[in-house]
C-alpha atoms as a printed R data frame, in Angstrom:
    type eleno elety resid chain resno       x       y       z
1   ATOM     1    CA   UNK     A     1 -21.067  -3.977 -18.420
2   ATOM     2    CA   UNK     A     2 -17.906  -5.174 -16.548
3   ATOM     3    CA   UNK     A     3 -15.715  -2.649 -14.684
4   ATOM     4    CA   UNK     A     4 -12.177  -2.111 -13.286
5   ATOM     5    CA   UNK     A     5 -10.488  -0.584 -10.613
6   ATOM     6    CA   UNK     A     6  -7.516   1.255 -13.145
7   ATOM     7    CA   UNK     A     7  -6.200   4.041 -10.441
8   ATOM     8    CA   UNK     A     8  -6.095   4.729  -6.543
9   ATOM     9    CA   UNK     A     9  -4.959   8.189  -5.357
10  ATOM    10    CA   UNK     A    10  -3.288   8.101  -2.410
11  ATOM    11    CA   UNK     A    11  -2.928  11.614  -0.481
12  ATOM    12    CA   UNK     A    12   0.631  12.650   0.477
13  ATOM    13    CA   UNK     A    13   2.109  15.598   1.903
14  ATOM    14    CA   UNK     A    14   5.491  15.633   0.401
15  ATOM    15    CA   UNK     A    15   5.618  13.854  -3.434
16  ATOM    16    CA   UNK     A    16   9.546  13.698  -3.570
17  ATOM    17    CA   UNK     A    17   9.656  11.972  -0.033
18  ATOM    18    CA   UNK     A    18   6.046   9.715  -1.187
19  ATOM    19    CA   UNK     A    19   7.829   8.657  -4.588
20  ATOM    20    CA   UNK     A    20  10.989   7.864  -2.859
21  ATOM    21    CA   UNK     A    21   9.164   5.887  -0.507
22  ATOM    22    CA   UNK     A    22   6.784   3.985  -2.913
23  ATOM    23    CA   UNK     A    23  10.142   3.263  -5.418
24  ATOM    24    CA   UNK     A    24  11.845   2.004  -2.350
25  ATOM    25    CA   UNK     A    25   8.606  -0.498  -0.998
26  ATOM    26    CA   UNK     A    26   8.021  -1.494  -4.453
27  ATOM    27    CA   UNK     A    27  11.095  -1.738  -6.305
28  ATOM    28    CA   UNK     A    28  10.094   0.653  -9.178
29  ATOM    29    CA   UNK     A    29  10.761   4.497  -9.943
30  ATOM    30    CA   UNK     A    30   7.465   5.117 -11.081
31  ATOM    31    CA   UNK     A    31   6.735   8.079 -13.545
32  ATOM    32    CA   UNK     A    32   5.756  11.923 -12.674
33  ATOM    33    CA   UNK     A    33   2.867  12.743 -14.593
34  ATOM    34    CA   UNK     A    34   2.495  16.408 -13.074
35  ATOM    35    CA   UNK     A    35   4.168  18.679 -10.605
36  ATOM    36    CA   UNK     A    36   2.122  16.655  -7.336
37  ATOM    37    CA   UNK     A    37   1.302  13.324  -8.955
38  ATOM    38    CA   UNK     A    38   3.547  10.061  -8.739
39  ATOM    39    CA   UNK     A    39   2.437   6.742 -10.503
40  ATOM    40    CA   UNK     A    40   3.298   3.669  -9.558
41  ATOM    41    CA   UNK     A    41   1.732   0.350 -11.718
42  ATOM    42    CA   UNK     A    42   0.566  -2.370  -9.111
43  ATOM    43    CA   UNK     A    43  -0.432  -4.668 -11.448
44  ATOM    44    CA   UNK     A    44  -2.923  -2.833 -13.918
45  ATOM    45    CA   UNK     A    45  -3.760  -0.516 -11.258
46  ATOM    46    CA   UNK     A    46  -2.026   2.718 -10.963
47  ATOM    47    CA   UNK     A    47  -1.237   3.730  -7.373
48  ATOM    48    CA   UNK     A    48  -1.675   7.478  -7.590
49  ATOM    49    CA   UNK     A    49   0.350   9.551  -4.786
50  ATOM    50    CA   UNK     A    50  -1.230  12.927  -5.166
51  ATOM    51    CA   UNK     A    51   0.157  15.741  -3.022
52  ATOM    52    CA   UNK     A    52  -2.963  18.456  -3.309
53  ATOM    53    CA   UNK     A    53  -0.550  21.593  -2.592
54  ATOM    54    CA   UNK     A    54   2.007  20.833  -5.192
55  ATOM    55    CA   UNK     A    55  -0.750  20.499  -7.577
56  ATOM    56    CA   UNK     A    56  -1.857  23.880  -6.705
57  ATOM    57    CA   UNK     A    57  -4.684  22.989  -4.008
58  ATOM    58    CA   UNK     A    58  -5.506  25.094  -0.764
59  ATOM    59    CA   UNK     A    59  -6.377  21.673   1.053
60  ATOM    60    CA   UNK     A    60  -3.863  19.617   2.848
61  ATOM    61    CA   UNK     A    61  -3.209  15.684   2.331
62  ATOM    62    CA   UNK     A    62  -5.116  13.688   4.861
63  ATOM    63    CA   UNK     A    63  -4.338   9.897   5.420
64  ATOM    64    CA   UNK     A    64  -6.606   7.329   3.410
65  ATOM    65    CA   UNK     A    65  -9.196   6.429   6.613
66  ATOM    66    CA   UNK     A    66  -9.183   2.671   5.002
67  ATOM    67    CA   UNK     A    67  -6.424  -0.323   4.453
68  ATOM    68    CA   UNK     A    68  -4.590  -0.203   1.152
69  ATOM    69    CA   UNK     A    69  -3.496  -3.879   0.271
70  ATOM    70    CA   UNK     A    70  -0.830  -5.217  -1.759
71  ATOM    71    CA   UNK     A    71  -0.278  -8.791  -2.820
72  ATOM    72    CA   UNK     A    72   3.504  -9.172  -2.952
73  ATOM    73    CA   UNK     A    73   6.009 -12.376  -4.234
74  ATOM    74    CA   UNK     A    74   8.171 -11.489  -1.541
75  ATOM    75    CA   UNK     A    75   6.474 -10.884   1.919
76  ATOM    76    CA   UNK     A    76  10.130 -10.490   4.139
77  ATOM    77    CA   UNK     A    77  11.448  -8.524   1.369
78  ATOM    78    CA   UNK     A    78   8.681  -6.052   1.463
79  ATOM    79    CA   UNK     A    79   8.196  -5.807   5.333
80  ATOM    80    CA   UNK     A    80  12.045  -5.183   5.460
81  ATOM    81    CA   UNK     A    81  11.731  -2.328   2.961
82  ATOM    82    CA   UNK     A    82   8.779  -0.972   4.592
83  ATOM    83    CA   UNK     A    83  10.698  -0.296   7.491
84  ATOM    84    CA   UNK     A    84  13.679   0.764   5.918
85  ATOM    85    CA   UNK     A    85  12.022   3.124   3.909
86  ATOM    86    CA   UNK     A    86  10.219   5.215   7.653
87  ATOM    87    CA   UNK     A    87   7.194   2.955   7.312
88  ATOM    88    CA   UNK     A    88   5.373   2.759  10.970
89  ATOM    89    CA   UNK     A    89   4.490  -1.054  11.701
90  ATOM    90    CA   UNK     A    90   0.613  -1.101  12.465
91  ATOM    91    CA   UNK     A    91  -1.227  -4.092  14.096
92  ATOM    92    CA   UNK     A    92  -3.729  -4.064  11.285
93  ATOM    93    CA   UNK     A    93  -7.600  -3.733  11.172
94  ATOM    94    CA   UNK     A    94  -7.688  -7.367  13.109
95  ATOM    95    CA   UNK     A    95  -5.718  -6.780  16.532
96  ATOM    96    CA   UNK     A    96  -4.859 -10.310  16.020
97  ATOM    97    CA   UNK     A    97  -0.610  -9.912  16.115
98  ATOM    98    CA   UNK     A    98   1.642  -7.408  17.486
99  ATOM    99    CA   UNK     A    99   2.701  -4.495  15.306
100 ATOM   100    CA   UNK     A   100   5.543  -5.121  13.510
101 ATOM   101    CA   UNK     A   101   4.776  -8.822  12.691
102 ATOM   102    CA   UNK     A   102   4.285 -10.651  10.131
103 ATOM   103    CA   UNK     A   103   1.143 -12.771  10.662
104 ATOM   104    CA   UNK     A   104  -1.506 -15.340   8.957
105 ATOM   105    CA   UNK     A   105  -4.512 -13.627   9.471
106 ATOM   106    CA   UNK     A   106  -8.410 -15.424  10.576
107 ATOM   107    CA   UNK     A   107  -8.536 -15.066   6.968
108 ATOM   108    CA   UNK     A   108  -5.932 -17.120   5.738
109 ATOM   109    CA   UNK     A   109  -3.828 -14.195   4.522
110 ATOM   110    CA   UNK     A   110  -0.057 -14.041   5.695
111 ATOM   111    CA   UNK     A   111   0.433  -9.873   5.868
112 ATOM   112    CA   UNK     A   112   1.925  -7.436   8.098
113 ATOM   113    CA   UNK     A   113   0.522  -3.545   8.218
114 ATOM   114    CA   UNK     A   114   1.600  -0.369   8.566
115 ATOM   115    CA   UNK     A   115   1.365   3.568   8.255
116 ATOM   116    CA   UNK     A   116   3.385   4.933   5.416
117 ATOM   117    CA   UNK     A   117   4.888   8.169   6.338
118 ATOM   118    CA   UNK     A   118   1.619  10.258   5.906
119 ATOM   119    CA   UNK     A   119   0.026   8.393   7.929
120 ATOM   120    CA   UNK     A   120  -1.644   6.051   4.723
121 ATOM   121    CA   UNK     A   121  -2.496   2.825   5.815
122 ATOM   122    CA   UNK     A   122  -1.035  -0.429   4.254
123 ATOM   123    CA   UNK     A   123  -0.849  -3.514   3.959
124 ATOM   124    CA   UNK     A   124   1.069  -6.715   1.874
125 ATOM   125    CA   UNK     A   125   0.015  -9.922   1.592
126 ATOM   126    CA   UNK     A   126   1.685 -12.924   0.551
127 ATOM   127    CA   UNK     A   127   0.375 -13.138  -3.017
128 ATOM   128    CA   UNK     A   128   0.358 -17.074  -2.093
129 ATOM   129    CA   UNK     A   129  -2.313 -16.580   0.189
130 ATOM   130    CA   UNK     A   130  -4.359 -13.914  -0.933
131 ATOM   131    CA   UNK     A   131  -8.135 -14.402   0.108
132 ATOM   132    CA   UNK     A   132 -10.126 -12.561  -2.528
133 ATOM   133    CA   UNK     A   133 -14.050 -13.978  -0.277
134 ATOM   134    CA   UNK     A   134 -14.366 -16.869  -3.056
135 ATOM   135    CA   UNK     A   135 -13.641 -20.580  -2.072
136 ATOM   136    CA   UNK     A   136 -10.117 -21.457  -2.326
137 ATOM   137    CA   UNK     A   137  -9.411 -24.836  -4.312
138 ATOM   138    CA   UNK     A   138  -7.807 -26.320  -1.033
139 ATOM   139    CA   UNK     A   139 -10.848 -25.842   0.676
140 ATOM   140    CA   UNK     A   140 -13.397 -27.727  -1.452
């Protein structure tokens, strides 16, 4: 049996100011499926923003407590509309470069981080370097 990751809900505590957000960083409307959901397609995997209240739950949004990572064509274009769009730069999980950087990571991985405006954090990466753990073809 093979599986695949097909959604990730990400908590937010405003869905009009989350999809406007998401549509700006990633260059697509998305679709409302219900009165607190937002989906966004990354790929074959839906990004989820779920706002708990608007759907009718008690609980407030808290921020994901892990990274989020994207693997974008255009790394400058994204960190630009990060930041443009309220996006906090972050220094990442490595405290290898200064917030608000773009940097190649130990890893290989060219990526800058950041808080989206719930506090979510985030990350893109250069889909030209992405570093899945397996050995890369210029390494062998």
């Amino acid at each position: 049996m093979s599986a695949r990751l097909f959604r990730v809900i990400l908590l937010v505590g405003d869905i009009e100011r989350a999809a406007a957000f998401y549509a700006a960083v990633l260059g697509t409307a998305g679709r409302r499926v219900s009165p607190g959901r937002h989906y966004f397609d990354c790929g074959g995997t839906i990004l989820a923003c779920l706002d708990p209240r608007a759907e009718g739950d008690a609980s407030p949004a808290t921020p994901n407590p892990e990274w989020l990572y994207f693997a974008v064509e255009d790394l400058e274009g994204a960190f630009a509309r990060c930041l443009q769009a309220g996006a906090r730069p972050e220094p990442g999980e490595v405290h290898d470069a200064p917030a608000g950087e773009i940097a190649v990571r130990p890893w290989g991985e060219r990526s800058f981080y950041a808080r989206d405006p719930f506090g979510n954090p985030i990350c893109f990466v250069d889909a030209r370097t992405v570093f899945t753990g397996a050995a890369r073809a210029d390494s062998e």
